[in-house]
N, C-alpha and C positions, 0 to 999 in steps of 0.2 A: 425355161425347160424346153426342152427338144424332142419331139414325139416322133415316132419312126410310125407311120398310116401306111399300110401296107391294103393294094388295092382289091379290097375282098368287099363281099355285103355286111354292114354292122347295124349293131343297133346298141343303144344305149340302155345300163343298167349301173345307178347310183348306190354305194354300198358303205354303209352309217359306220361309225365307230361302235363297237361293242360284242363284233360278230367274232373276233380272232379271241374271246376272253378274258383281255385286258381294257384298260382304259388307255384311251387315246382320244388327242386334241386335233387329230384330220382323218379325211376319210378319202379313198380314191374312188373314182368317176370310171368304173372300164367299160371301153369299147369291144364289143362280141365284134369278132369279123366267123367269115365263115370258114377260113384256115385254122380254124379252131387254136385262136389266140384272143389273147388280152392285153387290149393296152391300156395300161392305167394313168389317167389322169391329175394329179394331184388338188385337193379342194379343201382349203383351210378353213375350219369352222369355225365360230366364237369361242371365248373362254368360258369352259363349265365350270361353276360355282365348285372352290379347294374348301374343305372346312367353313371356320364360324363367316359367312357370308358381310357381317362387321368391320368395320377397320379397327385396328388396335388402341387403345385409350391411349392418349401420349401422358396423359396424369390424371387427378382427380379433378371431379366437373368445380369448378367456383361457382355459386349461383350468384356473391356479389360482384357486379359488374365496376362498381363504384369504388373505390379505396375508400376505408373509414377514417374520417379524418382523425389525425390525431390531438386527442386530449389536453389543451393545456390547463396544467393544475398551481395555483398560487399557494407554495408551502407559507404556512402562518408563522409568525415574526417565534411563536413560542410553542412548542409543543411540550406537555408535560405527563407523564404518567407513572405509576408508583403504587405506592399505600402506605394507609396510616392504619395500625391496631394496638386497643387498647389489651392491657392481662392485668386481672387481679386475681392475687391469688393470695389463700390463706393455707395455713398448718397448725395445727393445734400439738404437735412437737418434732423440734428439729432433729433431724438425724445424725447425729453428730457425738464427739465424745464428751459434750458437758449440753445441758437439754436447755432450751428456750419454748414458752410457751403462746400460743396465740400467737400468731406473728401473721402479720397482714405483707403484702406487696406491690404496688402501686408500678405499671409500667405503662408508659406511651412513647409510643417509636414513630418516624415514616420516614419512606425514604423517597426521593423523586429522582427519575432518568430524565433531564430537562434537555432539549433539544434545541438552538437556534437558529434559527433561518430553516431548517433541514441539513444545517451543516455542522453545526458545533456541541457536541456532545458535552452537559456537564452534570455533576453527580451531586446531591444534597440531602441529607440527613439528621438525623436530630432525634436524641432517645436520652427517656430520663427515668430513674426510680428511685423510689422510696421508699421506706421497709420500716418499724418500729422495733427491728432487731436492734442488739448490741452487736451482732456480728457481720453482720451485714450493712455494707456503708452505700449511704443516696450516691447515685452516680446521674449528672447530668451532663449531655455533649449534644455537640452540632456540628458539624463539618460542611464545608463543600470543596470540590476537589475538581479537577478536569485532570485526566490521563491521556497519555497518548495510545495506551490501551484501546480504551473507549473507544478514541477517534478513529483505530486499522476497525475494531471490531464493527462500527457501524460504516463502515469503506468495504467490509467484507460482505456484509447486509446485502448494501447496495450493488455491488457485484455481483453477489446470487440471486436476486429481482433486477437486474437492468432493466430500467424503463426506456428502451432503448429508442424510444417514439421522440425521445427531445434530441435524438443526436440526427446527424445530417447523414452518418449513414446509413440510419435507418430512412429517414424520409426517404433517399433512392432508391433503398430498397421497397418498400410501399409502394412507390409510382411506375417501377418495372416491375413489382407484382400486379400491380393494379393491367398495366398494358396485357401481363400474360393472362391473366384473367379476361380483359376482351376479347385476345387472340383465341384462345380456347372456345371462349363461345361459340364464335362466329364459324370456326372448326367443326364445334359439337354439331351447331344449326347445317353448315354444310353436309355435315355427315348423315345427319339426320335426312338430309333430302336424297341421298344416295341412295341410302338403305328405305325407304319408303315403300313398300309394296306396291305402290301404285307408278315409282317410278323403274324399280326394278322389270316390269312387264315390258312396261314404252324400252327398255333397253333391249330386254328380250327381241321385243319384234323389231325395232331398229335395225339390232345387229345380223337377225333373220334374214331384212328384208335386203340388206347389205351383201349378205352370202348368196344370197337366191341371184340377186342381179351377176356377183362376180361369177354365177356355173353360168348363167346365161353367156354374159359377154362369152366366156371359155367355150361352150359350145359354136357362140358367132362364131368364132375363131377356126373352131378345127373344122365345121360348114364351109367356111370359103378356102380353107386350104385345100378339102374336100372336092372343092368346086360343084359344092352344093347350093340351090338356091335360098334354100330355108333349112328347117331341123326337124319338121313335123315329121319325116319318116323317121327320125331317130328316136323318137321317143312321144310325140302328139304332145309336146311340153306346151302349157299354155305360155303367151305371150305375160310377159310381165310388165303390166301397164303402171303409171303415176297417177295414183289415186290419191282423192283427199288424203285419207289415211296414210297414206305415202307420206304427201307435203305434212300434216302433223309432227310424223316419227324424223322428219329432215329438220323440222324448226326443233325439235327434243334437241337432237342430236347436235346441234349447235350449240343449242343453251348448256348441253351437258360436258360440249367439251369446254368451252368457257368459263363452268362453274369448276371443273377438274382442274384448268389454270390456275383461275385463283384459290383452289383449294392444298394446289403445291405450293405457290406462294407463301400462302397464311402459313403453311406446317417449315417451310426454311426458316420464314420469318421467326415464327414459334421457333423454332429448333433454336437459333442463335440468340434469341432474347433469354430464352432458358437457360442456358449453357453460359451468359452471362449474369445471369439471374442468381445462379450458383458461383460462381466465383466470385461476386460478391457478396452472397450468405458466406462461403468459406473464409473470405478475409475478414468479415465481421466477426464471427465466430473465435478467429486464430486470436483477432486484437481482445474480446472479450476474454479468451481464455489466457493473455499475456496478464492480463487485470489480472484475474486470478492469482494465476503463478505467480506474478507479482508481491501480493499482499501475501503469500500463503508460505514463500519458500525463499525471500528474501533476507540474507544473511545477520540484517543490523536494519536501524534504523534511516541510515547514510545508504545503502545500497536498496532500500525502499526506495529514498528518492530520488535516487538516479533512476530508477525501472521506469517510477510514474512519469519521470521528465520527458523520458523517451518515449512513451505510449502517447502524450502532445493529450490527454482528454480530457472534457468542456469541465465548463465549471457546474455545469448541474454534478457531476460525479466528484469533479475533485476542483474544492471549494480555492477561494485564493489565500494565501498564507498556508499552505500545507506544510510548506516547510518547516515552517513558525510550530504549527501543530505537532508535526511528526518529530520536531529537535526537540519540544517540552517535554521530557519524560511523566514529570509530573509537577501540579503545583492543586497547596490543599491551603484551606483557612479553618481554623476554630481546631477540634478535638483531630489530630494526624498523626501518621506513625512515622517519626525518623527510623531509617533500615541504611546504613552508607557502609561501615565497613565493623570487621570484628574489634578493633583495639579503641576506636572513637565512640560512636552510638550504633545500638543494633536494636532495634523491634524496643522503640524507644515513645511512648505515648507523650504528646506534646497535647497545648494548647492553644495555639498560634499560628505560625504560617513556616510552611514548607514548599520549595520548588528544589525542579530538578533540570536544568536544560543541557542536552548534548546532543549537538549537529555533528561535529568534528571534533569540537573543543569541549570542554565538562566545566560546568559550574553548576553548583547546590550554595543554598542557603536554608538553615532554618532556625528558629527562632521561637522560643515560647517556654511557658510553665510546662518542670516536667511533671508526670502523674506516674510515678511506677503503682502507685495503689493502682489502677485501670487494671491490669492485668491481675493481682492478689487483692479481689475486688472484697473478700469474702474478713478481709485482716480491719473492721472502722475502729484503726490508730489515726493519731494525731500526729505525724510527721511534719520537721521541716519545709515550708515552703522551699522549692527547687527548681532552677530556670537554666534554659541551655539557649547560647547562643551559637553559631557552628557557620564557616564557610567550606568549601571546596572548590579547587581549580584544578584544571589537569587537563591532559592533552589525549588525543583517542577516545575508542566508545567504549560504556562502560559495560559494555556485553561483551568486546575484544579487547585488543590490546589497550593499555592504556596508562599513563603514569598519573600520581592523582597526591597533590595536596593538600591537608586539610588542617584548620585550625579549631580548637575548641575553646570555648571559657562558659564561665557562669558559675554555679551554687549547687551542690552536690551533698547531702550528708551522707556520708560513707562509716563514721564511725561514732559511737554513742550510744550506738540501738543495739537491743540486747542485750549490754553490759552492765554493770550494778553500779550506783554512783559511789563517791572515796565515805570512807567511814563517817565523814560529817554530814553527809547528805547533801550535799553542795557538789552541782555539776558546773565545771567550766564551759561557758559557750563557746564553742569553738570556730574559729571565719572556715567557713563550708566553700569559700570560692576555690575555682580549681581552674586551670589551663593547660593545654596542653596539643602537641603536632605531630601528625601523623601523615607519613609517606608509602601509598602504596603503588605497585604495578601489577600488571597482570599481563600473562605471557600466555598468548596462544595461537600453536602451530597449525593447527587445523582443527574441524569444528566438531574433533570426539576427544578432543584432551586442551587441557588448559591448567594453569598454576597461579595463583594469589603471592605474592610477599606481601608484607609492610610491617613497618618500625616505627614505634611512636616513643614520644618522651612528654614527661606532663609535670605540671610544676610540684613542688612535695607537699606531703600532710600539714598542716595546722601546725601542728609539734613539732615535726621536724624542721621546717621554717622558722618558728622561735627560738631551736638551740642554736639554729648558725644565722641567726640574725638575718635573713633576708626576705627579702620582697619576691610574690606573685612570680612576675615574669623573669628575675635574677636565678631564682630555685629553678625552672625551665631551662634555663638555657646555661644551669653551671653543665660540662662536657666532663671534668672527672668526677662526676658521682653516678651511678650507672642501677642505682638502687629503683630510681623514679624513669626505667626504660619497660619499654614491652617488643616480644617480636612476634608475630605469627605467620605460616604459611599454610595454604589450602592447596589440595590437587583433585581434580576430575580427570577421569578416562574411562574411554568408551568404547570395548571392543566389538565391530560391528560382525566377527565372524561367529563368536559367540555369544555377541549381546550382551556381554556383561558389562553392569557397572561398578564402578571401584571410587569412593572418594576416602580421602580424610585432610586430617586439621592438625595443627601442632601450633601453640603459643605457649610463649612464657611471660611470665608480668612479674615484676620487681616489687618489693615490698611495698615501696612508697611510689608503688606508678597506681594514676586516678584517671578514672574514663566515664563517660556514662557506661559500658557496657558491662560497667567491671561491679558488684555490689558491695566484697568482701576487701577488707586491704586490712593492711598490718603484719601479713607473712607473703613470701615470694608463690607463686602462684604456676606451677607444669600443670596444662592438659594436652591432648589429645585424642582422637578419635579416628578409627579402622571403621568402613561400612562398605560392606563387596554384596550385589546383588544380583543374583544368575538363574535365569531361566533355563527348563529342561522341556523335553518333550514337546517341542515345537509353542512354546508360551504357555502351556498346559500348566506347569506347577514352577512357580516363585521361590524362590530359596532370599530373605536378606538375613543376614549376619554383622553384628557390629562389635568391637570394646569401645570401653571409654572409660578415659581416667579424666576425674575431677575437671568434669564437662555441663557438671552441674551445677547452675549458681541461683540461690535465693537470696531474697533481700531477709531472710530470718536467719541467716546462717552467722555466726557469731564473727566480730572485728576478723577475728586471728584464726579464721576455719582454715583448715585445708586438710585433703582428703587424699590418703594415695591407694582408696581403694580403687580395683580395675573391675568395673559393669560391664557383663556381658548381655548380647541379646541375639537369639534368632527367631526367625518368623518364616512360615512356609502357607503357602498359597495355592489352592490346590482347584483350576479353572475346566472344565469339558461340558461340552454342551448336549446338554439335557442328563450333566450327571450331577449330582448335588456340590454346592462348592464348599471344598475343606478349606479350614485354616488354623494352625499351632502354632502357638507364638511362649515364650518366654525373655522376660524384660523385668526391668527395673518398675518398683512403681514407689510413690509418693504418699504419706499423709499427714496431714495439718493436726499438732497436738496444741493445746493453750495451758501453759504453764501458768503463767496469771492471768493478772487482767491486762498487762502490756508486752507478755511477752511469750513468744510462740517456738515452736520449734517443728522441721517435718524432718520424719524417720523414713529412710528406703528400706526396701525391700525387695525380694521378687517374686513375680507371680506368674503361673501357667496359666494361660487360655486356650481353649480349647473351641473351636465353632464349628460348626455344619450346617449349611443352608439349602433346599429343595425343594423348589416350585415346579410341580408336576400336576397328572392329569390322572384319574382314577376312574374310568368307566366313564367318561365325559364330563366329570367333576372334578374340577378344579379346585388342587388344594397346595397347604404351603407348608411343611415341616423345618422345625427349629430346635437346634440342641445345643446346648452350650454347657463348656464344665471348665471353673476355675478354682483355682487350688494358690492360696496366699502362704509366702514361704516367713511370716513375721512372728514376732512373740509375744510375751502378753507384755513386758515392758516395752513392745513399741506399739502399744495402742491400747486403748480402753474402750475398745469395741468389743461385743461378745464374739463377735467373729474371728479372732484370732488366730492363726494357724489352721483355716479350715479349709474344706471342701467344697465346693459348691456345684451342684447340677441342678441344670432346667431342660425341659421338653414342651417345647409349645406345635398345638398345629391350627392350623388354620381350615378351614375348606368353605369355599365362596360357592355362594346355593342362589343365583340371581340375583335379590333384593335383599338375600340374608346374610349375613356373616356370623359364622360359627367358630369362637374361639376357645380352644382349652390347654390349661398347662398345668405341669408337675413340677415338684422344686424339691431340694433338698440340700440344706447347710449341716453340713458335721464337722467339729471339734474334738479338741481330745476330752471336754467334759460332759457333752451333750449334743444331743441334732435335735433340726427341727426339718419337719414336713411340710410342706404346701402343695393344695391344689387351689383350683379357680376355672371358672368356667364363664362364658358372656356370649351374648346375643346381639350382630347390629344388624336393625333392620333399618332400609329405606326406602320408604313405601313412595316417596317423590323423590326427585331430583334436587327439590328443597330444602329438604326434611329427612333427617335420620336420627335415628333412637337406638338409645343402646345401653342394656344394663347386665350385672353381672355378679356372683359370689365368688367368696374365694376362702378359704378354710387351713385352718393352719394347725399344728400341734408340736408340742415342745416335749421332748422329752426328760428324765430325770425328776422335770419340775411338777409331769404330766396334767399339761398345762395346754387346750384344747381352747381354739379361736376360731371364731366365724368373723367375716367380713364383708364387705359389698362394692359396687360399683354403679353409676348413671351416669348417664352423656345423653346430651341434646346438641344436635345443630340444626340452626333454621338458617337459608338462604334466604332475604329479603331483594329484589330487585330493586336497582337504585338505592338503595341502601347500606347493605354490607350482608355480612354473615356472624351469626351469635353463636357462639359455641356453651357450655355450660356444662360443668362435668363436678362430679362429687364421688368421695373415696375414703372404705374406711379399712387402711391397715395397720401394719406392726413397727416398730423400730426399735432397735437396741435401748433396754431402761440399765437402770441398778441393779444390782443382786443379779445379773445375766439372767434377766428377764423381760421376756420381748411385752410391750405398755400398747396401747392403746393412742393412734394418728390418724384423726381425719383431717383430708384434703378438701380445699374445694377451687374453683380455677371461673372464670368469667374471663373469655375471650372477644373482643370485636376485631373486626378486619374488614376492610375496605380495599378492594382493589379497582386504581380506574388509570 
């Protein structure tokens, strides 16, 4: 800077920042002459403290300096958990349309989720009972099974918990968290000495004594330009000597610019260990969530393992043989369900061995005693022993496209039951074996519609095989006979603008066509089945609707049944949150009659239902209301129930009082000949977390007969640690007698359960 000294008498006068009303970072130095001017000086002063006097956090403090090492953990050869529980249970009369008295029932069940290594998921079970009913037949089963179900499902497990401490990119991630945790330290401790009170002052007067020297030099300067000898007339300024205190604040000022070095350093350093640090949190991240999406959104079981192949990760997540895993769809031993297609076997209870493998290719095998009593567990008939043996091959997956042969044989009784033997009382035994093949495909264009065919041909009846004189596999494979064929096709679609879905079914079976799936034979066989279900109001209320013709088949339905009545059904579904949820339905319904002692018959019908559900809160009590009303559209010759062609309404509510449970309800069945009334009312209390108690009344009245019941209720459950938990309940009410007179049934129930 350039000062124009104009030769007049001056004196010195230093003038601070603050005096014009603003803030400012200099101050000028002017020269008084006696020409009544000023010359100003320029004098740069230290930086005054902006705001939080702090440096800004670059992230949170870590106090571990250390990285914690990561855990390794030895999974055991066998993990097992599950439970077993026992039920007994008694009735002193069944409810039913012919009465049994006293009747005991004996059940022990458990199931185990067995794990291997940590890697191999397999399922086992085993449940048995006994009962001294006549109507009720001992069922005992064991199975054990591995799904490929299983296998995604604990893959998905492992996915949502990543222990990600065994993989190699977490270790790098640990050790460059580890370092930014030092870095930070050592930041924090630098920082710490900056902002020190005691070191903030030594800066103060540092930079004090800094500025004081540079007015000085300034002054040398315009003194000798002056051709001044000294400055004491200009101002009597003392001399500014180097005092100890000096040398001090010159060794600070070293150390501090030194420490501000390495204090930039450590923070680039930080800066790009971070910034790396995150980019590879991000790529770990992206690969954990490919895992994900992988398992989650994966088209088929074929395009799972191409995902996983490309994702390349360890075998702690994805064990060796996945493929093997992820291509067995399923494979079961002992009591298992064949399900393969409509014309062959469908929801088919075996006792033997079943698999299912499809990589690319399809092959199924199974094999075993059939059990159709398993499912009509309630009919203990004596039936034919009956055995399926069944392969499949076929090409494609069986979720997509796919072409699919199948072979059937073994031992079937299809015809004999229910019928009356020839007036001599003399039944011919007839050879129950049966064979037969079945071609299907499945065609689909993308993944909201899709179409079924398949045609099967099966070898003929017993009978018809005797009149034309041939064998098993000849009757199969004669091509002009067209009586022993079946055809069916299925279609799905799925409109995603309106969410609706749409399926049905169309087969026909030939007189003398034989299947597991088929029960009835001796007449040609049309069904069919409509079901469209379409949400409104943004998924708020459910609408499904269906027909169906002679889509119903029991193993009681006579040789020569067939049906071309058309069932209808709708159901509406009615969902909003915190508004109570409706639902009305009208459908077809079923019931089991005993003509004699071997032979049964069930009558449809249809019936209204009616529900309402509402979990709310009432002044900060929490409570639960419940209604329900059905209406049976049957006659009195389709049941020998007193409830025939009736009415029915319930009201129950609930309200939960901390430790209390407060239950009450209202009932009432009407007929065209009489109603009856009910209430009831109960108490559970649980005064531990062990232990709950609970007992109750319930009060009934009949009218016409005026015929007025009381009843009761009790329950215990204790929780035992290491143990199990006992349950224990007794119950005395009504059921349908003689003379449409509601009789006298108590319950009683013994529960154990074990979960570990």
């Amino acid at each position: 800077m350039v000062l124009l000294i104009l030769a007049c008498d001056v004196k010195a006068q230093l003038c601070l920042p603050g005096s014009s009303g603003r803030e400012s970072d200099t101050s000028f130095f002017f020269i008084h002459t006696s020409c009544k001017m000023k010359l100003p000086v320029l004098v740069v002063l230290y930086e005054s403290p902006r705001g939080d006097t702090h440096y800004q956090s670059i992230r949170r403090k870590h106090t571990d300096t250390v990285p914690i090492p990561v855990e390794v953990r030895h999974s055991p050869f066998l993990v097992v958990h599950g439970n077993v529980t026992y039920d007994g249970y008694y009735q002193s009369n069944t409810d039913t349309p012919y009465l049994e008295k006293d009747i005991y029932q004996h059940t022990v069940q458990t199931t185990l989720d067995i794990t291997v290594k940590d890697q191999y998921p397999l399922h086992f079970s085993f449940s048995t009972s006994k009962s001294n009913s006549q109507l009720f037949r001992n069922i005992t089963g064991i199975n054990f099974q591995y799904t490929n179900q299983d296998f995604k499902n604990m893959l998905l497990a492992k996915a949502k918990g990543w222990d990600a401490g065994k993989l190699k990119q977490k270790v790098a991630l640990e050790q460059l968290k580890a370092r930014l945790d030092n870095d930070w330290n050592k930041l924090n401790q630098l920082k710490s000495w900056f902002t020190a009170p005691g070191q903030l002052q030594k800066m103060a007067e540092s930079r004090e004594r800094e500025y004081r020297l540079k007015i000085q030099d300034s002054l040398a300067q315009l003194a000798t330009r002056l051709h001044r000898p000294s400055l004491d007339s200009l101002g009597n300024l003392p001399e500014i000597k180097l005092s100890r205190r000096d040398s001090l604040l010159l060794v600070f000022r070293q150390e501090y610019e030194a420490k501000k070095v390495l204090f930039d350093s450590l923070q680039q350093a930080y800066a790009k260990n971070e910034r790396l640090f995150h980019q590879k949190e991000k790529a770990y991240s992206a690969r954990k969530g490919s895992l994900m999406d992988a398992l989650q959104h994966s088209r088929d079981d074929l395009d799972l393992m191409n995902n996983l192949e490309t994702l390349n990760l360890p075998d702690s997540l994805l064990p060796r043989g996945y493929k093997i895993l992820l291509s067995v769809k399923s494979f079961g031993v002992g009591r298992t369900m064949v399900d393969y297609s409509e014309l062959t076997a469908k929801n088919i209870s075996i006792m033997g061995v079943q698999t299912e493998v499809n990589p690319s290719w399809y092959v199924a095998f199974a094999t075993g005693a059939v059990d159709y009593r398993f499912r009509d567990f309630i009919v203990n008939d004596n039936r034919v022993r009956q055995y399926l043996n069944m392969i499949r091959v076929g090409a494609g997956r069986k979720e997509g496209n796919h072409v699919i042969l199948s072979y059937y044989t073994g031992k079937k009784q299809v015809y004999n039951f229910n019928t009356n033997p020839p007036a001599g009382g003399v039944v011919e035994i007839p050879d129950y074996k049966i064979m037969g093949l079945s071609l299907e495909g499945r065609w689909q264009p993308d993944k909201n519609n899709y179409i079924i065919g398949e045609v099967a041909k099966s070898s003929l009846p017993f009978y018809a095989r005797s009149a034309a004189h041939q064998g098993l596999g000849n009757s199969m494979l004669t091509f002009d006979d067209h009586s022993n064929e079946a055809y069916a096709v299925s279609a799905f679609s799925y409109l995603p603008a309106t969410s609706t879905r749409i399926n049905g079914m169309y087969k026909r079976m030939g007189a003398n066509f034989q299947s597991f799936s088929l029960y009835a034979s001796g007449s040609s066989q049309d069904a069919w089945m409509v079901q469209l279900t379409q949400p409104f109001f943004r998924q708020q209320l459910t609408l499904t609707g269906g027909v169906r013709q002679n889509m119903y088949t029991s193993v009681f339905d006579n040789a020569s049944y067939r049906s071309n009545t058309i069932f209808k059904s709708i159901q509406a579904t009615f969902r909003r949150r915190k508004w109570p949820v409706l639902s009305l339905g009208y459908f077809p319904s079923s019931q089991l009659m005993k003509l004699s002692d071997d032979k049964f018959v069930e009558n449809l019908y249809y019936t209204l239902v009616a529900t309402g559900s509402y979990y709310y809160q009432l002044k900060g009590v929490t409570m639960n209301t419940i209604f329900s009303g059905t209406k049976f559209y049957n006659q009195q010759s389709d049941s020998n129930f007193v409830y025939f062609n009736s009415t029915n309404l319930m009201l129950n509510q609930t309200v939960f009082l901390g430790k209390f449970t407060l239950n009450g309800g209202a009932s009432s069945a009407t007929t065209t000949e009489y109603a009856v009334y009910g209430a009831d009312g109960s108490v559970q209390y649980r005064p531990l977390n062990w232990l709950e108690l609970g007992a109750g009344l319930k009060y009934n009245y009949q009218t016409v007969y005026e015929i007025k019941q009381v009843g009761y209720l009790a329950n215990a459950r204790v929780s035992i640690r290491k143990f199990g938990e006992v349950s224990l309940s007794g119950d005395k009410g009504f059921v349908p007698g003689v003379n449409r007179q509601l009789v006298s049934n108590k319950t009683g129930r013994l529960t154990y359960t074990k979960i570990f």
